[in-house]
N, C-alpha and C positions, 0 to 999 in steps of 0.2 A: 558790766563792762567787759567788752570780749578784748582777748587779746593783740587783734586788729587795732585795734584802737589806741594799743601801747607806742605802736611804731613810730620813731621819728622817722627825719629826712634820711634815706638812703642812699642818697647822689652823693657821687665824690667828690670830695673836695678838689676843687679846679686847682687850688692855691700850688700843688705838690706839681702838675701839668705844665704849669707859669712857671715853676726854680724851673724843671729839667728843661723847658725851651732857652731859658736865658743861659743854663749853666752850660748849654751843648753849644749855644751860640758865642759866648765869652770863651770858654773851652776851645771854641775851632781858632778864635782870633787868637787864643795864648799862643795854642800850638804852632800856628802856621808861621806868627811871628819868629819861634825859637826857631824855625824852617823846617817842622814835619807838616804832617798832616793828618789830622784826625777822621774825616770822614772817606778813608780810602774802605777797600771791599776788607781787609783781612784785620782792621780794628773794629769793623761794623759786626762781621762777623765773631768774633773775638768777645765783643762787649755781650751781643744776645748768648750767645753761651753761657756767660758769665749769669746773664738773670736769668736764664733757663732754669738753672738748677737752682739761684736764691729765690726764685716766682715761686717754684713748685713747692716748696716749705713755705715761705712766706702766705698764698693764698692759704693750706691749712694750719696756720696760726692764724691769721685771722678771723678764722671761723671760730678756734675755742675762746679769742680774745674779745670779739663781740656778745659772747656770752658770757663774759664776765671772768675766764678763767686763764690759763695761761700753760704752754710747754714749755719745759726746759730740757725735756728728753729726746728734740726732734734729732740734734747731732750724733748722740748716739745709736738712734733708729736707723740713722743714717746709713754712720758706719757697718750697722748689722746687716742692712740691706745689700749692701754691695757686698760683703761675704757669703750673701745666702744666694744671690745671684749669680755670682761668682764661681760658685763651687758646687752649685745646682746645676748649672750649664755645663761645667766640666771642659770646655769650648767646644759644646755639640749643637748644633745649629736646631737639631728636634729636641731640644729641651729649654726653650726660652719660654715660650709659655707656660712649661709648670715651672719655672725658676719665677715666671712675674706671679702667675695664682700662689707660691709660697711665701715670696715678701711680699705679698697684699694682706696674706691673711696673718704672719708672723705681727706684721708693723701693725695692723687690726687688733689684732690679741694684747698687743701693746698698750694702743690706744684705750682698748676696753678696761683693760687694770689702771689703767689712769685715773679715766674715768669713774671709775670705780672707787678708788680712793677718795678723790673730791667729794662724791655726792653721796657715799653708802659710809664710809668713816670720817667724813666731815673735814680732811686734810686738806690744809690750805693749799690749793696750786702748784706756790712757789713752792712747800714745801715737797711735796709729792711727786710733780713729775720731776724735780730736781732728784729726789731719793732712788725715783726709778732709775734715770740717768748715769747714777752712781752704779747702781744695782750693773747695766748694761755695759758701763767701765770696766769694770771689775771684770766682767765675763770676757768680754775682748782683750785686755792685757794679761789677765790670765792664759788664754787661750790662743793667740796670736802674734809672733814678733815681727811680722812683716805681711805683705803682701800673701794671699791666695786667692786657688781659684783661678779659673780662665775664661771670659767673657766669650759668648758664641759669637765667632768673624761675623755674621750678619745680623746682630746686633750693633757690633762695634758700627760697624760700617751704616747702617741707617739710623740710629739714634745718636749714636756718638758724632760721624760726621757730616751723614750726608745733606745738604739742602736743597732747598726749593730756589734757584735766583741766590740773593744772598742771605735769604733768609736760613737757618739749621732748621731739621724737624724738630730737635729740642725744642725752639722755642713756640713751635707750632703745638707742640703737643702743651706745653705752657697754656698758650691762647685758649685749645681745648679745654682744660680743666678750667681755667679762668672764667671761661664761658658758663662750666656745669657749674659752678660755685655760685656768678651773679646768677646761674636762675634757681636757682634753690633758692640762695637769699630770698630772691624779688616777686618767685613766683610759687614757690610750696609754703604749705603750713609748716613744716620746720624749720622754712627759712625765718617767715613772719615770728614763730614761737622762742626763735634764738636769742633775736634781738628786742625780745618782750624780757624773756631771762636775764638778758644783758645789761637793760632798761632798770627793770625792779623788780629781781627774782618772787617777792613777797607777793606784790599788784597779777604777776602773772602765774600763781597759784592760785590765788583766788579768782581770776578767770579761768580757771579748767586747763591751764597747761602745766605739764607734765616735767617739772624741770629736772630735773634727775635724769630722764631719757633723754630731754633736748642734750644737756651737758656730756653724756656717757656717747652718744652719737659725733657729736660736734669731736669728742677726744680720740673717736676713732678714726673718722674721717683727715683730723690734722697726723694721726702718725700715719696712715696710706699717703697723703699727700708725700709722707718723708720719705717712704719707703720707695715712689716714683723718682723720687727724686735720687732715690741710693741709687735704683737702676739704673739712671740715668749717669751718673756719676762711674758705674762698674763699665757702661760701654763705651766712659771717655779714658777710663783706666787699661781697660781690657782686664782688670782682676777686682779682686774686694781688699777692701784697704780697711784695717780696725781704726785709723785716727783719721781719715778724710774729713768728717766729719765737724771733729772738735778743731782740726787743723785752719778748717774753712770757713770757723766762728758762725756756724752757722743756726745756732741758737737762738746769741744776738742781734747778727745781722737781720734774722727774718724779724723777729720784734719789730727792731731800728725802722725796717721796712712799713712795715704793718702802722706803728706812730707816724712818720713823714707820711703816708699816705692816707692818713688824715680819721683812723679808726683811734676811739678813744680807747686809752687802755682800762678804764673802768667798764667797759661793757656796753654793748646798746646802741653803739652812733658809729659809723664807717662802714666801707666795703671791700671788695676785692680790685674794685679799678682801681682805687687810690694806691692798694698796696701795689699793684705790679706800674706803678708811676713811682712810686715808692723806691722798686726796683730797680726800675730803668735809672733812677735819679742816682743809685748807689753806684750801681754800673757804669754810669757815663764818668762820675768822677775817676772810680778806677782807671776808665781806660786815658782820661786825659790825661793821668798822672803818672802812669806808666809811659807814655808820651813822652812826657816832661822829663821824665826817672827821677818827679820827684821821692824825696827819702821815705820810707814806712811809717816810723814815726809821725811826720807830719801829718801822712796822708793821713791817723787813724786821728789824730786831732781836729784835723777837719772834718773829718766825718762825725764827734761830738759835737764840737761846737752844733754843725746840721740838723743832726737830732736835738738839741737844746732850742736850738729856735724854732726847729716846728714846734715842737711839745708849748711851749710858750705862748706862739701865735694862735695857736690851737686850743687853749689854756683860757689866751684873752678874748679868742670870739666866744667863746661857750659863757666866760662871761659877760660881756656885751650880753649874748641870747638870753640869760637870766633874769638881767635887767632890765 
């Protein structure tokens, strides 16, 4: 049996597509009745920001989550990245590309010890990259009480704000990665090998893949995703922040993502469309609730219950498919 043959369906799940069309359309009638307005240029704008930076975590979590495993260190990679960037730049315009080759390869090295713990000492995920997480805590509140570092003015200015129409580059560069991730998935052998690992790590040893590498790859590749996403986050700061990170819940919110957009959390079935629908879905509520000025509290209730019913619905077609 080759590992090809492990694959399920890879197509996103429409279902996550269907909420954000109704929630943005229920969304515009809330708002407009209280008398704003949701779809002007500066909440459109606003919103894609907003999943700019939860996409670019979100897509690599979903790549260690379809192989079965899981981050909890991405908020602190986060916050690292935006100080490494931060204070690699200095605010020198000729020093951004070795400030992104540095948090590519810092949040890699990350990745790699992740990875590494999972598949060469056997540590369960949750526990592991959580321990890392902690590990990177400590160094940041140790070492920082505030903001440093100075973002180079052209970065700020083309990733941070500049766009295309009303689209931001951020989220073009989102789209980009988005793009390299479904063809990995859909179209290389570590795509195919992930979601074999994902599937039945056991079935895909015994076909000749490599799971140990597939897993220690997929863990580097989700902390660069983060590390993108620090930079991203230093050129909307213009500095490096040690708690943007853990402040922007962005841990769970890429999870929360990753499940509404329709990847199982046990491994093997989802994609990357569904998470950046996933995305959009998070986003859109934000922005209509900010709208609204409904209360925080509320909003983070609603955002459970969301996550509750996907995982559910998601829960009950998988058993329908059983049966």
């Amino acid at each position: 049996m080759s590992a090809l043959s492990l694959l399920p369906a890879r197509r996103p799940v429409p279902g996550v597509f269907v909420a954000l069309t109704l929630t943005l359309a229920i969304g515009w009638l809330v708002v407009l009745l209280d008398g704003g307005q949701l779809f002007n240029q500066s909440t459109t704008v606003s919103l894609l920001h907003v999943a700019a930076g939860l996409g670019l975590v979100a897509v690599g979590q979903t790549l260690v989550i379809l192989g079965g495993s899981l981050d909890l260190s991405v908020a602190y990679v986060i916050s690292l990245s935006t100080l490494v960037a931060a204070e690699t730049m200095n605010g020198s315009d000729g020093a951004v590309l070795p400030a992104i080759g540095l948090v590519l390869a810092v949040s890699a090295g990350i990745g790699l010890f992740n990875g590494l713990l999972v598949t060469k000492l056997r540590v369960n995920a949750f526990i592991a990259t959580l321990g890392v997480g902690l590990l990177l805590k400590g160094y940041l509140d140790n070492g920082y009480d505030g903001p440093a570092g100075t973002t180079a003015p052209s970065l700020v200015q083309s990733l941070g704000y500049q766009r295309v129409g009303p689209v931001p580059v951020s989220f073009l560069l989102l789209v980009a990665v988005t793009a390299a991730a479904w063809f990995a998935l859909s179209r290389t052998r570590f795509g195919h090998h992930l979601i074999a690992v994902g599937g039945d790590p056991e079935v895909a040893r015994l076909s000749g893949v490599r799971n140990d590498r597939v897993l220690v790859t997929a863990h580097m590749l989700c902390s660069m995703c983060a590390g993108l996403a620090g930079i991203y986050l230093a050129s909307r700061l213009g500095s490096g922040a040690p708690r943007v990170g853990t402040e922007g819940l962005y841990d769970l919110e890429s999870i929360a993502a990753v499940v509404i957009g329709g990847t199982a959390l046990a491994g093997g079935r989802g994609g990357v469309v569904g998470t950046v629908g996933g995305v959009l879905l998070l986003a859109s509520i934000d922005a209509i609730f900010n709208q609204l000025e409904v209360d925080a509290f509320f909003k983070q209730v609603i955002r459970g219950a969301i996550i509750i019913a996907a995982v559910a619905v998601y829960a009950r077609r998988a058993m329908r498919k059983a049966a």
